[in-house]
C-alpha positions in Angstrom: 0.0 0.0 0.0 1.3 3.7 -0.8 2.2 5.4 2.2 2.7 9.7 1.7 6.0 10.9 3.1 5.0 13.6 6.4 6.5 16.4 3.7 3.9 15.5 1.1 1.4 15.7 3.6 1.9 18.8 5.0 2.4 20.4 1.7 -0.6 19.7 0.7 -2.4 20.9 3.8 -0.5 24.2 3.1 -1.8 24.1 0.0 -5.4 23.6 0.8 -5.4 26.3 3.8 -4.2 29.2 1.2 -6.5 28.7 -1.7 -9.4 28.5 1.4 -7.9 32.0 2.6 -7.5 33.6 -0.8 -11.2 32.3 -1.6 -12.2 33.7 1.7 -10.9 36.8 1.0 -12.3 37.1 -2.7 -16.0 37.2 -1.6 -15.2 39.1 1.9 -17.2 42.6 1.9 -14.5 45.6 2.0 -14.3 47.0 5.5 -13.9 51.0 6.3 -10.2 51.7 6.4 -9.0 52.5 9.8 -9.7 55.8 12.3 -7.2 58.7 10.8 -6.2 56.4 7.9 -2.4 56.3 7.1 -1.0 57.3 4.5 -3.3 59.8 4.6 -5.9 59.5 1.9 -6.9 62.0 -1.0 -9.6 64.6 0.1 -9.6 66.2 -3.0 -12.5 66.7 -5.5 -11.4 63.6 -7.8 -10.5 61.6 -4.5 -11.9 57.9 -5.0 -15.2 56.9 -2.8 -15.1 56.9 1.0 -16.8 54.9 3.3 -19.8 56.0 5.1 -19.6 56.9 7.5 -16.4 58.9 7.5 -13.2 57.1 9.1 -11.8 60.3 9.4 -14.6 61.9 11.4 -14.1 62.1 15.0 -17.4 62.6 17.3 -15.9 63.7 20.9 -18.8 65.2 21.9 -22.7 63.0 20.8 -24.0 66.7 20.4 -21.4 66.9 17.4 -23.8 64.4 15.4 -26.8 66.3 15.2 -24.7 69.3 13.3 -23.0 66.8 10.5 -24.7 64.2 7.8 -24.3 61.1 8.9 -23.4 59.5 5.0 -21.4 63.3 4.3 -17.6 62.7 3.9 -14.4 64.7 4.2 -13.4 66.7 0.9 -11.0 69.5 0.2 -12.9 72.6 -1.2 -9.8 74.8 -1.3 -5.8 74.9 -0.6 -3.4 77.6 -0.6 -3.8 79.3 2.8 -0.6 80.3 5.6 -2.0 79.5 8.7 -5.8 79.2 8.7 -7.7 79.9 11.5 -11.1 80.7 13.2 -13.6 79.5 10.8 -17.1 80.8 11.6 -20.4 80.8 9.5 -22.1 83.6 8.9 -25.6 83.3 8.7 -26.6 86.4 7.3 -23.8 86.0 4.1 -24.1 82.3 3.8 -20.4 82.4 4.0 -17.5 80.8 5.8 -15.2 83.2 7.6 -11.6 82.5 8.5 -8.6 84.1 9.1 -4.6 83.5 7.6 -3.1 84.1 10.7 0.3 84.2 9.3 -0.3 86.2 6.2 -2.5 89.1 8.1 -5.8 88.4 6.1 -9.6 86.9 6.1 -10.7 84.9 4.1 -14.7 84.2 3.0 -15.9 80.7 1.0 -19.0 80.9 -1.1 -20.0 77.5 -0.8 -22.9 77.8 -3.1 -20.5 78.8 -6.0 -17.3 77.1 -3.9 -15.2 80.2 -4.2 -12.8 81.5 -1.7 -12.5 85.3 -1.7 -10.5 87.5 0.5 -12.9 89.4 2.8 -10.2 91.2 4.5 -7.4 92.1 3.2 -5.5 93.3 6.6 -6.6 91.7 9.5 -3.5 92.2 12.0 -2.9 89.0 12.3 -6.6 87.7 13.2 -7.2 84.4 14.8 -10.3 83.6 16.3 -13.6 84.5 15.1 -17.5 84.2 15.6 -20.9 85.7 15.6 -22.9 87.1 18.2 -26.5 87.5 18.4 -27.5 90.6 16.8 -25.2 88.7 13.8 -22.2 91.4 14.2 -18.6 89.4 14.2 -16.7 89.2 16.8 -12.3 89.0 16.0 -9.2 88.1 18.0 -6.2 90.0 16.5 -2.6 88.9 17.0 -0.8 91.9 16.0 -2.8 94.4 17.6 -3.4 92.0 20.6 -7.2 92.9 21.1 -11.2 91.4 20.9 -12.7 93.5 18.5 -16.4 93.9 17.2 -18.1 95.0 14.0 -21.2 96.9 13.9 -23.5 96.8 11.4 -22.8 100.2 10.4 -19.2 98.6 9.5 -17.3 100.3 12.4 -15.3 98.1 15.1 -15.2 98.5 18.5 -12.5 97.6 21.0 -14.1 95.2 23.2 -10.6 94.0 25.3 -7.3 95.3 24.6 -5.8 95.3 28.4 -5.9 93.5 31.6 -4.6 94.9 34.9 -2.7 97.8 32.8 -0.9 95.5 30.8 -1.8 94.5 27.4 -3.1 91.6 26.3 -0.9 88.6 25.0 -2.1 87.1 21.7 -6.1 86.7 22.2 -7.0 83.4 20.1 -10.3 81.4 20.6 -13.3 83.4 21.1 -17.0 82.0 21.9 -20.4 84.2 23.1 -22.6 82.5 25.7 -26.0 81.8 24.1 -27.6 82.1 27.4 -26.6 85.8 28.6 -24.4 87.2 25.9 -21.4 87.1 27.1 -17.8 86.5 25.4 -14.9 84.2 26.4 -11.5 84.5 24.7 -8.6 83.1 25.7 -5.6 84.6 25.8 -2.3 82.6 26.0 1.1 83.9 24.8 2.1 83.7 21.7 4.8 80.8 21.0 5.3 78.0 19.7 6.4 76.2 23.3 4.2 77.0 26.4 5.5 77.4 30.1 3.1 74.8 31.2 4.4 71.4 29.8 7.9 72.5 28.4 9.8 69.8 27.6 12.6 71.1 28.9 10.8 71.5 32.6 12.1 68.7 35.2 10.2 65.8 34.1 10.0 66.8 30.7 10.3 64.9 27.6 13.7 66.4 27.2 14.7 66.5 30.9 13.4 63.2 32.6 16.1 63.7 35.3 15.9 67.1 35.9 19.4 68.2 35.5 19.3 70.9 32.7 19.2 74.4 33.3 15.7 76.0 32.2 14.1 79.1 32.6 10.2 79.6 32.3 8.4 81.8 30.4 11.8 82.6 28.1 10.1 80.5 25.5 7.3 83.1 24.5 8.4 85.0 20.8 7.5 88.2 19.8 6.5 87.2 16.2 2.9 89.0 16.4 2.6 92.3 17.9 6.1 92.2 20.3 3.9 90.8 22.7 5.6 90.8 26.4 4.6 87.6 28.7 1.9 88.0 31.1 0.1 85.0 32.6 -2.0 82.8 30.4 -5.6 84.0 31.2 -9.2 82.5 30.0 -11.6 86.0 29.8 -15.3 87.0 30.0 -16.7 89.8 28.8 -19.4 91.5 30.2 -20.4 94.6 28.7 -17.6 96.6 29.6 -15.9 94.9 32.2 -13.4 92.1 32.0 -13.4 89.1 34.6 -10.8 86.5 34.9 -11.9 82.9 34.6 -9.2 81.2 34.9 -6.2 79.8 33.4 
């Protein structure tokens, strides 16, 4: 009787188990790539199909899902900016405003005709924006380091521009309470290190063992508006008043 050498056998086994897998995987229904897909994938207009939902979105908050289409994907409507910032949607335009930090501009997409126009051509350096209300804009500017406002006779008013006789830092992020009106900004200095969480602080990242020599609050530039270090403040505005919030 024909006995099979143990190499026969076990080749053929091999054999067996990897046209089963390569079958299996013929009729197996594509999966959604991974969360934050690597390399990162094409968001451009010509980009292939995505999966739906998006892999890419992120919901932190539940409340996010009831402001995004569920089967809507991720797609690059424009390209070309410095260092954009602040979007905010204005109602009253049907526009998206922004700001180019770095290049000292605003910026407003048409989405209807997907156009991006300069709304302002000199911004000082705006970061944050957003829209109280009464519909009037509300603007954080590097350079000048102030919270402005415009009215809707097209003038701006200087809503924060010191604190405790000193000026402001950089003001960035910038929200108005829905409830009573009021608006927080933040208003860290401007760098691109921060005091809090240096890696060069004992413990760091750079200085596990606390032996180099380090000096806080060095690390702030002066690349918008010479801004001079002051502590890191969260503010709220209430008419003309400003209250610290924290940090």
């Amino acid at each position: 009787m024909f006995q099979p050498d143990r190499r026969s056998v076990l080749r053929g086994a091999a054999a067996a188990f990897l046209s089963g897998a390569v079958a299996r995987a013929a009729t197996r229904e594509p999966h959604p790539a991974d969360v934050m897909t690597q390399p990162v994938r094409d968001f451009g207009p010509h980009a292939p199909p995505a999966f739906v939902p998006d892999p890419d979105i992120l919901t932190l908050d539940p409340s996010f899902s009831d402001l995004v289409f569920k089967n809507g994907n991720i797609e690059r409507v424009w390209s070309g900016g410095g260092w954009l910032e602040g979007p905010a949607w204005i109602s009253e335009g049907r526009f998206l405003l922004l700001s180019d930090t770095v290049r000292s501009a605003q910026y407003r997409f048409l989405p209807e005709e997907n156009l991006m126009t300069t709304y302002r051509k000199e911004s000082f350096n705006s970061n944050g924006n957003t829209v109280d209300a009464q519909g009037r804009i509300l603007t954080c500017e590097h350079g000048l380091r102030r919270v402005i406002r415009w009215e809707q006779d097209g003038t701006c008013t200087v809503l924060a521009d010191k604190f405790e006789g000193q000026g402001l830092n950089s003001p960035n992020d910038i929200i108005v309470n829905p409830v009573d009106g009021s608006i927080l900004f933040t208003d860290p200095a401007y760098g691109d290190c921060l005091a809090e969480g240096h890696p060069d602080a004992p413990g760091g990242r750079a200085n596990r063992e606390g032996k180099l020599r380090w000096n806080i609050g060095t690390e702030a530039t002066t690349q918008f508006g010479s801004a001079k270090r002051q502590a890191d403040h969260t503010f709220r505005i209430e008419a003309v008043p400003i209250f610290r919030t924290g940090r």
